[in-house]
C-alpha positions as a printed NumPy array, in Angstrom:
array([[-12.484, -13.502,  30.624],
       [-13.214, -11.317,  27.619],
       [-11.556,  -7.921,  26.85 ],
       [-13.617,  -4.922,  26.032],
       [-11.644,  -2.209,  24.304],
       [-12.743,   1.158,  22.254],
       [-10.512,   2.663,  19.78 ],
       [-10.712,   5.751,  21.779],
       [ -8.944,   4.172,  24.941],
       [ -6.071,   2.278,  23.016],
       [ -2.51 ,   3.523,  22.378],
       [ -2.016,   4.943,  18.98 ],
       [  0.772,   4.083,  17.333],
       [  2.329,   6.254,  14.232],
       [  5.159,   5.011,  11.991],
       [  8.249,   6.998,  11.785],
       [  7.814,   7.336,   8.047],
       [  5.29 ,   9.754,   7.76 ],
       [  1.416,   8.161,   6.572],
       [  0.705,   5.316,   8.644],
       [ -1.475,   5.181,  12.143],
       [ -1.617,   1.771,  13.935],
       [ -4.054,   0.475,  16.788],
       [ -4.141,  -2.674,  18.071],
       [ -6.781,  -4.43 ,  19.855],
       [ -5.364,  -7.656,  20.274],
       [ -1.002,  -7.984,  21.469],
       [  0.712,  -9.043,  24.238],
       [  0.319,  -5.468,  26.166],
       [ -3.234,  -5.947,  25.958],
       [ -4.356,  -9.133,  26.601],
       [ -1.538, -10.98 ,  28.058],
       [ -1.017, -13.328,  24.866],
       [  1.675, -13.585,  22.099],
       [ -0.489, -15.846,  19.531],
       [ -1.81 , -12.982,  17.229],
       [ -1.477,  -9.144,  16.445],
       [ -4.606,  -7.764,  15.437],
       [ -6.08 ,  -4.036,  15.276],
       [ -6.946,  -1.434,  12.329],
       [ -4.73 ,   0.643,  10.438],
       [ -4.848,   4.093,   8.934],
       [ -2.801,   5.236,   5.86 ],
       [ -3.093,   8.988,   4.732],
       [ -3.318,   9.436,   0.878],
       [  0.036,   8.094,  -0.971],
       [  1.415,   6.407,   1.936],
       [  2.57 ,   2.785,   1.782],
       [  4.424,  -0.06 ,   3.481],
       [  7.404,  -0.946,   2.455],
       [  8.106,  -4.154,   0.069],
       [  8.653,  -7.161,   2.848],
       [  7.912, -10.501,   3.863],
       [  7.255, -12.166,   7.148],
       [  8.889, -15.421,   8.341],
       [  6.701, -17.661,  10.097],
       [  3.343, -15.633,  10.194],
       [  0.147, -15.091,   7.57 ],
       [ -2.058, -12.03 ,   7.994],
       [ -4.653, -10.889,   6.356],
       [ -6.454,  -7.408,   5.502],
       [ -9.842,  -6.797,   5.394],
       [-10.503,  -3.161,   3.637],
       [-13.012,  -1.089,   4.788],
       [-13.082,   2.172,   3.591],
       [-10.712,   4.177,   0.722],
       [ -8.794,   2.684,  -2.189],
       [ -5.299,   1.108,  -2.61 ],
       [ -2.944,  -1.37 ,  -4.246],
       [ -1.706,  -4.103,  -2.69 ],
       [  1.831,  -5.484,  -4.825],
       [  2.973,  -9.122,  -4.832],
       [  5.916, -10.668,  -7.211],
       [  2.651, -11.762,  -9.61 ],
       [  1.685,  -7.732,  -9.872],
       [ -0.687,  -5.18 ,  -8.585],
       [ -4.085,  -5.651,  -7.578],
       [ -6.365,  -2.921,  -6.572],
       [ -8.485,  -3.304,  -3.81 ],
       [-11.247,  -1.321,  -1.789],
       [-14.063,  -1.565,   0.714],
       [-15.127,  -5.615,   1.191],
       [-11.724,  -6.555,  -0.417],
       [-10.   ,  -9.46 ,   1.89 ],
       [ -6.75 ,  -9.886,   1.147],
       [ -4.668, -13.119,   2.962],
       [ -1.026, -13.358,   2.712],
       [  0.473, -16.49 ,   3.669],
       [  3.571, -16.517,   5.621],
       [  7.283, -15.29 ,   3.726],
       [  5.169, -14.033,   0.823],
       [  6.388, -10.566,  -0.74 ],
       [  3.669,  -7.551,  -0.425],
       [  3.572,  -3.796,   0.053],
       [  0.104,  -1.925,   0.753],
       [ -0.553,   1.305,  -1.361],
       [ -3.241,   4.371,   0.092],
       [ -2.968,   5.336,  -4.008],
       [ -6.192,   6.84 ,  -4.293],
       [ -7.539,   7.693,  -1.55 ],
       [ -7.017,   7.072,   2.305],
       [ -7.035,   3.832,   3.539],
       [ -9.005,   2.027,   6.619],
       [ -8.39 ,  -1.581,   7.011],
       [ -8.385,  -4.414,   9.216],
       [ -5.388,  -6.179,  10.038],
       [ -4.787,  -9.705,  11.681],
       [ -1.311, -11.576,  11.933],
       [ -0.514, -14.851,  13.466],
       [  1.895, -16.514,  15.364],
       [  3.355, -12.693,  16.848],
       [  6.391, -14.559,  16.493],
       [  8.019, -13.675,  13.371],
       [ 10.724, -11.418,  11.786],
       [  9.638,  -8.68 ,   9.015],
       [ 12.389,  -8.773,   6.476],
       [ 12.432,  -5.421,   4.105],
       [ 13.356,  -6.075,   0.821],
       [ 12.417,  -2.025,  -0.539],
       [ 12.757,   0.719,   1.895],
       [ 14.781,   0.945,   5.458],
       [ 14.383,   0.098,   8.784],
       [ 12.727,   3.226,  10.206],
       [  9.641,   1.513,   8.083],
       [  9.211,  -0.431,  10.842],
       [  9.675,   2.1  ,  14.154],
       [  6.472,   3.234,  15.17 ],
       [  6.373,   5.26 ,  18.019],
       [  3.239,   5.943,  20.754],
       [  0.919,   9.149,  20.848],
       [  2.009,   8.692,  24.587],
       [  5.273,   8.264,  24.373],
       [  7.605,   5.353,  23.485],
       [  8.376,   3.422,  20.731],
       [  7.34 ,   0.315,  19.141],
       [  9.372,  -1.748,  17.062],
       [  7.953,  -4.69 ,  14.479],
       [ 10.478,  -7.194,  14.555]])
């Protein structure tokens, strides 16, 4: 069976810190498995996630439009359309919109992990649905 989905027909989901619209294409909800997340991601100008790690999962990026920073313990690298960026699993990061919007790609696998915050609070991680209810990252 494959699943056919447009952007258009999928739940939006916006973080409760202001600057950061989520879709996903691929969860549980949608396609009855619990192996990956995957789905695109909006950031308005000067938004940002907050400094974290994930336990048990990598992810990756995959920019494609607008300019940002992404920050790791080794420093800040800017990155832009056709940037990939992978981040293996407990690894420190935080994703910058600092000049310009940013439209990206996101995939993250196992969906089994915990986000740990290490710079900012836990409403960083509420998101709640265009349609009502809320989404937590865990």
């Amino acid at each position: 069976m494959a699943y056919i989905f447009h952007e258009d027909t999928l739940p939006k989901l916006i973080s409760a810190v202001p600057g950061r619209e989520r879709t996903f294409f691929v969860n549980k909800e949608l396609t009855k498995i619990d192996d990956m997340l995957a789905g695109i991601m909006r950031y308005k100008h000067g938004a940002s996630s907050p400094y974290h790690l994930h336990e048990n999962c990598e992810h990756f990026y995959f920019i494609m439009e607008g300019s940002g920073v992404v920050e790791t313990p080794e420093g800040a690298t800017k990155v832009g359309p056709g940037t990939m960026v992978f981040i293996p699993a407990e690894a420190k990061h935080r994703l910058r919109a600092t000049e310009s919007p940013l439209f990206y790609f996101e995939f993250q696998a196992p969906n089994r992990f915990v986000t740990t915050i290490l710079d900012g609070t836990p409403a960083d991680l509420v998101w709640n649905r265009v349609e009502g209810g809320i989404w937590v990252q865990t």
